[in-house]
C-alpha positions as a Python dict, from the first residue, in 0.01 Angstrom:
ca = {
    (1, 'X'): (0, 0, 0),
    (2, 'X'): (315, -217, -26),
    (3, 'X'): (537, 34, -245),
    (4, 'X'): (409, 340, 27),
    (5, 'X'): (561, 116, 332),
    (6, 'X'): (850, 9, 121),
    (7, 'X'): (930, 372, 74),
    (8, 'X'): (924, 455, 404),
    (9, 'X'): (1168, 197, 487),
    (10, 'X'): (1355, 354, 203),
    (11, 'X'): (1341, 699, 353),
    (12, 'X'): (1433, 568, 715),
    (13, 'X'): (1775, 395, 498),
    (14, 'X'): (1826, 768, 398),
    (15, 'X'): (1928, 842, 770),
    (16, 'X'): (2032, 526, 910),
    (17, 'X'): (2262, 452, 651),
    (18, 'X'): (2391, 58, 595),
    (19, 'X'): (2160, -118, 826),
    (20, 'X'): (1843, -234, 572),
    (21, 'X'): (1818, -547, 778),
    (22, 'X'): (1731, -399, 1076),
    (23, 'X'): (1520, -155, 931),
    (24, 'X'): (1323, -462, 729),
    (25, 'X'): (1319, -579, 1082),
    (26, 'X'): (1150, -270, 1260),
    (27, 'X'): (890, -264, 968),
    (28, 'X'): (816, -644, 995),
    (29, 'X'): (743, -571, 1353),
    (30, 'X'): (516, -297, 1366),
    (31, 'X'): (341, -459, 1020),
    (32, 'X'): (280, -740, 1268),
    (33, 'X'): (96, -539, 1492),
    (34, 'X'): (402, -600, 1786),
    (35, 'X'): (647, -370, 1987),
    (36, 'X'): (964, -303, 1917),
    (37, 'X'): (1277, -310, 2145),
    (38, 'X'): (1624, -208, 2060),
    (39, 'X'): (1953, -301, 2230),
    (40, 'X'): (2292, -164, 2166),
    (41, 'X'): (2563, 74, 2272),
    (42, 'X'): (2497, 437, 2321),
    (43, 'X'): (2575, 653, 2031),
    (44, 'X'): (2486, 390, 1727),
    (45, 'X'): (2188, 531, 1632),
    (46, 'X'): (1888, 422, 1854),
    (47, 'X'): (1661, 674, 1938),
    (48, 'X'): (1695, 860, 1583),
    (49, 'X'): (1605, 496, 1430),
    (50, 'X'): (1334, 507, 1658),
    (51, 'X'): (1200, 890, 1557),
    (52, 'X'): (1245, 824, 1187),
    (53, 'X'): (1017, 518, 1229),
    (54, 'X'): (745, 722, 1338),
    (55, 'X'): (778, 1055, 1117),
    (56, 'X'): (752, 832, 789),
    (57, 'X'): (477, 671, 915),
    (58, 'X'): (289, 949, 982),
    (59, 'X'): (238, 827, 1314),
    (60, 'X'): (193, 1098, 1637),
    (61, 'X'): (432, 999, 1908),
    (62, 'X'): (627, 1097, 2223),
    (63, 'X'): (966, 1056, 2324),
    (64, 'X'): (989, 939, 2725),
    (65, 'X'): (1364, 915, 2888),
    (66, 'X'): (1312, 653, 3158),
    (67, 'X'): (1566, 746, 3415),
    (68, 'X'): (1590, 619, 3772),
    (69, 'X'): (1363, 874, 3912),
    (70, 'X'): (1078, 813, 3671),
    (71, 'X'): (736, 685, 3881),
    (72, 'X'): (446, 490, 3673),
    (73, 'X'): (219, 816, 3709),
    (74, 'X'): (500, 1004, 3514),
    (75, 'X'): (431, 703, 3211),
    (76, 'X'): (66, 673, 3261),
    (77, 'X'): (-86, 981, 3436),
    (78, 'X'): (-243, 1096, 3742),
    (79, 'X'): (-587, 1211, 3879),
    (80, 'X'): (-563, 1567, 4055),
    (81, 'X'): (-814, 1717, 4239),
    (82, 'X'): (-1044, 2024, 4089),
    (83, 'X'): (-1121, 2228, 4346),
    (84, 'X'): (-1377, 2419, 4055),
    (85, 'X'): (-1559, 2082, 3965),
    (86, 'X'): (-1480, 1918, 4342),
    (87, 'X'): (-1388, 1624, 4200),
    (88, 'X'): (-1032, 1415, 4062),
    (89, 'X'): (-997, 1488, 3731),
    (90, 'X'): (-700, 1251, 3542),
    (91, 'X'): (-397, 1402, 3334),
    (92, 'X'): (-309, 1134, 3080),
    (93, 'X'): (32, 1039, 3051),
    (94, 'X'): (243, 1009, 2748),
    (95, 'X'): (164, 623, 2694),
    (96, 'X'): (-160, 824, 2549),
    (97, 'X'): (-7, 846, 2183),
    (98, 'X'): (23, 597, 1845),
    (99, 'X'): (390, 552, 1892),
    (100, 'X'): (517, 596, 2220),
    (101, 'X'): (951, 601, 2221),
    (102, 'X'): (1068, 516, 2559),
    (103, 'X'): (1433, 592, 2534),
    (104, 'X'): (1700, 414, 2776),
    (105, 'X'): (1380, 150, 2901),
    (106, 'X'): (1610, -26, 3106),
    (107, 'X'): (1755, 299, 3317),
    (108, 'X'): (1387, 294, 3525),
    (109, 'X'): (1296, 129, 3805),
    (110, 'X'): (1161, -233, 3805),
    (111, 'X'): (821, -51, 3913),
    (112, 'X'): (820, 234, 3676),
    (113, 'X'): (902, -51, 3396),
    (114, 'X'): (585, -261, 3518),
    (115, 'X'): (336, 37, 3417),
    (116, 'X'): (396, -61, 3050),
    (117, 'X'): (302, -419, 3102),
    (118, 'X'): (-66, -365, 3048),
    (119, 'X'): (-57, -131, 2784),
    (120, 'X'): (239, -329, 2581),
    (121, 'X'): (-46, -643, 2618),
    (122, 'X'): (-392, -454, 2613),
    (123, 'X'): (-377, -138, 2458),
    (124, 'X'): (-525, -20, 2806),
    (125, 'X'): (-412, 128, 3166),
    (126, 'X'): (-596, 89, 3470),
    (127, 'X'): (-636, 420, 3637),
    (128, 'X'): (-846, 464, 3969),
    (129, 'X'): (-1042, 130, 3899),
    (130, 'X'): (-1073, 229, 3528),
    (131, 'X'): (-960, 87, 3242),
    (132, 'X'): (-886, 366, 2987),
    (133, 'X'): (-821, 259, 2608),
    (134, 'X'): (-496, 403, 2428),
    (135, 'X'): (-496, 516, 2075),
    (136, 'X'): (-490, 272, 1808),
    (137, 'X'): (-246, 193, 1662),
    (138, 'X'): (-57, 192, 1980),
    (139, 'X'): (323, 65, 1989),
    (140, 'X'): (615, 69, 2245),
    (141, 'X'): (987, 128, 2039),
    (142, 'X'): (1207, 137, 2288),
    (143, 'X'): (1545, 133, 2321),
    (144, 'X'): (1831, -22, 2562),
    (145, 'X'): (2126, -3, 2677),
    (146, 'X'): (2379, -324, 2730),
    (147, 'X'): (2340, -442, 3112),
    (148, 'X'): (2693, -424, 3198),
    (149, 'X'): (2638, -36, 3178),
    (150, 'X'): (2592, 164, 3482),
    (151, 'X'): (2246, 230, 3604),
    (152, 'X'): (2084, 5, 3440),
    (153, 'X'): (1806, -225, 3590),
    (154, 'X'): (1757, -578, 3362),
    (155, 'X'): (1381, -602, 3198),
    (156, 'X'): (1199, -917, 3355),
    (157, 'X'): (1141, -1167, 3158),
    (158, 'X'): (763, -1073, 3166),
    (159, 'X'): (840, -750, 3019),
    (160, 'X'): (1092, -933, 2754),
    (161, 'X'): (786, -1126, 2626),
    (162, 'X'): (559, -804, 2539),
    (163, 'X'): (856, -710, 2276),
    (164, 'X'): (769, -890, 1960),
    (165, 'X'): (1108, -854, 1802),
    (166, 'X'): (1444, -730, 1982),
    (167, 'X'): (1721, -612, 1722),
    (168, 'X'): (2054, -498, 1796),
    (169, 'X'): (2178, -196, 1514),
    (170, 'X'): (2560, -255, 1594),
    (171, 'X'): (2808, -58, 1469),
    (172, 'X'): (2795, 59, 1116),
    (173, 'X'): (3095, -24, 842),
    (174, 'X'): (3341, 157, 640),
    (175, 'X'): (3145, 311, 424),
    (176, 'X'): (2872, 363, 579),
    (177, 'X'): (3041, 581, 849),
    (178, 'X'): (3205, 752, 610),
    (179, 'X'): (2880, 872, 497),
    (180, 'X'): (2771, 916, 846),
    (181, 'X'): (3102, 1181, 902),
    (182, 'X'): (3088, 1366, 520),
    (183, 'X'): (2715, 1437, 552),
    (184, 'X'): (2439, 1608, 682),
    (185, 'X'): (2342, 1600, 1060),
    (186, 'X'): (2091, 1323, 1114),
    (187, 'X'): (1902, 1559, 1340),
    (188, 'X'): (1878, 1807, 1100),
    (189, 'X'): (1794, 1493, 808),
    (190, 'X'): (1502, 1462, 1080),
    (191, 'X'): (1355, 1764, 1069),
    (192, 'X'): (1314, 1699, 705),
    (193, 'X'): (1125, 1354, 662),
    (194, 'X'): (799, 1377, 555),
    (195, 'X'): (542, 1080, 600),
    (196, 'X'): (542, 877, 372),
    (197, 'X'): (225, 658, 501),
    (198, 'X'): (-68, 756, 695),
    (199, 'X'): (-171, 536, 1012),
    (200, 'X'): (-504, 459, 820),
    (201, 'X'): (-201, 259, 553),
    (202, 'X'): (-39, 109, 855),
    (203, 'X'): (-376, -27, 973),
    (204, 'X'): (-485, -168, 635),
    (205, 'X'): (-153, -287, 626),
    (206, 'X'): (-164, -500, 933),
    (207, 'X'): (-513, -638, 830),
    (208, 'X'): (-388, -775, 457),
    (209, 'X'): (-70, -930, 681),
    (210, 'X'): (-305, -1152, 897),
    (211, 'X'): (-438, -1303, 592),
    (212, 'X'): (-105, -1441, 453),
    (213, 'X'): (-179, -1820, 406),
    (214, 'X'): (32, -2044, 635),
    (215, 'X'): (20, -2402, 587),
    (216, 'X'): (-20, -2721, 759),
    (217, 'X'): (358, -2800, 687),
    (218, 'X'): (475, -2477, 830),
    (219, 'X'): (241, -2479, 1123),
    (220, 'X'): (419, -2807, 1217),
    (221, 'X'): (778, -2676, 1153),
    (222, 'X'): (653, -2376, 1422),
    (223, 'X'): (518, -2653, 1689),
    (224, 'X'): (862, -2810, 1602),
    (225, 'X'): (1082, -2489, 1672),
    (226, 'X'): (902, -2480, 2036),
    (227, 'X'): (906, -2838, 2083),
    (228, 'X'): (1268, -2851, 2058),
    (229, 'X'): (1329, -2534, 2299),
    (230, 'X'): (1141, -2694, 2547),
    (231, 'X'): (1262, -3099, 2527),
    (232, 'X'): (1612, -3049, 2390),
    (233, 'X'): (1777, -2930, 2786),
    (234, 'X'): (2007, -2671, 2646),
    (235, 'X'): (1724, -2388, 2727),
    (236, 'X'): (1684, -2241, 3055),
    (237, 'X'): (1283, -2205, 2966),
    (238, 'X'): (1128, -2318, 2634),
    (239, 'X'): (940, -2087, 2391),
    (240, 'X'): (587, -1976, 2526),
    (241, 'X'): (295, -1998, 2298),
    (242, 'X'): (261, -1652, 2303),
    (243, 'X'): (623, -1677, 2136),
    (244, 'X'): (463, -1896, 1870),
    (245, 'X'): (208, -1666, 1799),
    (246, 'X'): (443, -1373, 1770),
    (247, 'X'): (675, -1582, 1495),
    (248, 'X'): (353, -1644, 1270),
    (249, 'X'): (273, -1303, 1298),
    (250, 'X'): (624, -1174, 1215),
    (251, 'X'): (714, -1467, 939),
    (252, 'X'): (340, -1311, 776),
    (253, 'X'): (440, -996, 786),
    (254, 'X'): (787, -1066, 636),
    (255, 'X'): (636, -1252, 406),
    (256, 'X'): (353, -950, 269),
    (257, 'X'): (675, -722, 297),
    (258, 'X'): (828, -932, -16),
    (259, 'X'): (471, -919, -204),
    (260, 'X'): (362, -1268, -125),
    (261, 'X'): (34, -1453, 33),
    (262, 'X'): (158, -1759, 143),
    (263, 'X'): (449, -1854, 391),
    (264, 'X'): (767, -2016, 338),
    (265, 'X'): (1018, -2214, 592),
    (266, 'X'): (1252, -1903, 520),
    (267, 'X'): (1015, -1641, 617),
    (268, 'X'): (1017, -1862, 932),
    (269, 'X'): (1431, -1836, 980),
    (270, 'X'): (1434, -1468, 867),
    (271, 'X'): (1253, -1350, 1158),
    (272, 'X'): (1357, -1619, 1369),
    (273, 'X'): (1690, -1460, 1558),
    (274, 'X'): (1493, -1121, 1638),
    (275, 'X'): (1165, -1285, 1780),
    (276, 'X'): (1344, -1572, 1994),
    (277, 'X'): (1698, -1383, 2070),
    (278, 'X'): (1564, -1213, 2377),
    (279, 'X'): (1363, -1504, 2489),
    (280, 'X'): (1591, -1754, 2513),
    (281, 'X'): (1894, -1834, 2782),
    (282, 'X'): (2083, -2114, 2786),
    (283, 'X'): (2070, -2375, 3077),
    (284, 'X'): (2359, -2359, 3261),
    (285, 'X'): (2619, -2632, 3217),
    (286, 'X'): (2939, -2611, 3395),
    (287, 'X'): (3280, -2625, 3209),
    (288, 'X'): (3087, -2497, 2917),
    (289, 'X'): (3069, -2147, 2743),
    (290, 'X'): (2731, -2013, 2819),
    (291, 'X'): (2560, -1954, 2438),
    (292, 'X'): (2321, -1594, 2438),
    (293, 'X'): (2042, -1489, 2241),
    (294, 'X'): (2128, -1521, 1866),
    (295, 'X'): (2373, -1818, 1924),
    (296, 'X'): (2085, -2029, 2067),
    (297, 'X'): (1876, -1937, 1738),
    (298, 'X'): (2148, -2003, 1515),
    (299, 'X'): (2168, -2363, 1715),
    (300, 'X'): (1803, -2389, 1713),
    (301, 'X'): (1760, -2397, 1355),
    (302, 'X'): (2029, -2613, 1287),
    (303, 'X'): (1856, -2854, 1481),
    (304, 'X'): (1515, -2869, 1384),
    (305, 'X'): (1453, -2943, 973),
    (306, 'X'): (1287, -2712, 804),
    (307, 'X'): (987, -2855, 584),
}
């Protein structure tokens, strides 16, 4: 089960060329049962990350563009009336897949981002008073554009938290756009993957992660990392426990990614910057240069000992 998901990271490397961490990253994610969101420039390489996730999985999906005229029923559904039947008869949306991409998240409205809330947290959306199950395994990838950009609408901080891990692909070096510009078109290299898993691996998969031993010592360098976000005054808001939860589940799944059973404190700082980095924000301070995302996790871990 291991060597089939490393392959498929292996194939996805075959397209995104030079960025293994973040595709280590994307696995470790979804392995941990949790939503992916990813933030970068246009043009690096975000949405075809996101597709070639999903074809090696073998996982059904569909591609949304959020755009500023997208409306919640357009995400979720709508009930229209049968005139046959004389009664409302719903339309799912295209939330109602395994692997839903929603491409350029933060281009939509506040509202039309909202509709994902309960589904990113549920696996569920409430239609006319009902509360309709999605597939399983359901996940959000989505990708986003840098805020300073034009037409873009920030994700609240409620919306933030759903996102297990937030990774940032950047752009690539030397070589690897070299190999990027000699090669094949990576929409073409797309229409070629084959899966490489079946969900019924992925789901096995995510079972065997939750039983990866954590101990008593590493619990207590966890409690520590959130203790310290919350006491230490250079954080806006300390880490939730929901936060906590997600880095056990992540460090796990990092950890069953390198073949072992059992946690250690670097399994811990490996997934560390991607679970916290879009949680934290530095309290303001004036005179002094305001620290963002992966700075604060870089500080954090600095400051609290690792067992």
């Amino acid at each position: 089960m291991i060597e089939k998901l490393r392959n498929c990271a292996a194939q996805i490397g075959e397209v995104i060329v030079g960025k293994e961490l973040q595709i280590r990253q994307s696995m470790t994610c979804l392995l941990a049962g949790g939503h992916l969101l990813i933030e970068d420039a246009p043009g690096v390489g975000k949405t075809t990350m996101a597709h070639a996730i999903a074809l090696s999985l073998g996982l059904p999906f569909r591609r949304l563009q959020f755009t500023s005229d997208l409306l919640p029923s357009d995400v979720i559904g709508v009930s229209v009336y049968d005139r046959t039947d004389s009664r409302f008869v719903f339309h799912p949306g295209p939330i109602f897949t395994e692997v839903l991409l929603a491409d350029e998240i933060n281009r939509a409205s506040p509202k039309t981002q909202s509709a994902l809330l309960e589904a990113m947290e549920e696996a569920q959306v409430s239609v006319d008073g009902l509360a309709r199950p999605l597939p399983q395994p359901f996940f959000v990838i989505a990708t986003q554009n840098p805020l300073h950009q034009i037409g873009t609408f920030p994700l609240p901080e409620s919306q933030l938290d759903r996102f297990l891990m937030c990774i940032s692909l950047g752009y690539p070096d030397r070589a690897a756009e070299r190999a990027l510009l000699a090669g094949e078109s990576r929409r073409d290299m797309l229409k070629q993957l084959q899966p490489m898993a079946r969900p019924a691996d992925l789901v096995a998969a995510q079972l065997a992660v939750k039983t990866v031993f954590a101990s008593a010592a590493l619990l207590d360098y966890v409690q520590a990392l959130l203790a310290h976000t919350r006491a230490s005054g250079r954080y806006a808001e300390g880490l939730s426990p929901r936060a906590g939860l997600a880095l056990l589940a992540a460090a796990r799944a990092w950890a069953w990614f390198d073949g072992r059973d059992h946690l250690i404190p670097e399994d811990i700082q490996n997934v560390l910057p991607a679970v916290a980095g879009h949680r934290l924000h530095a309290a303001q301070r004036d005179g002094q240069r305001v620290l963002h995302g992966r700075e604060l996790v870089t500080q954090l871990i600095q400051a609290v000992g690792a067992p």
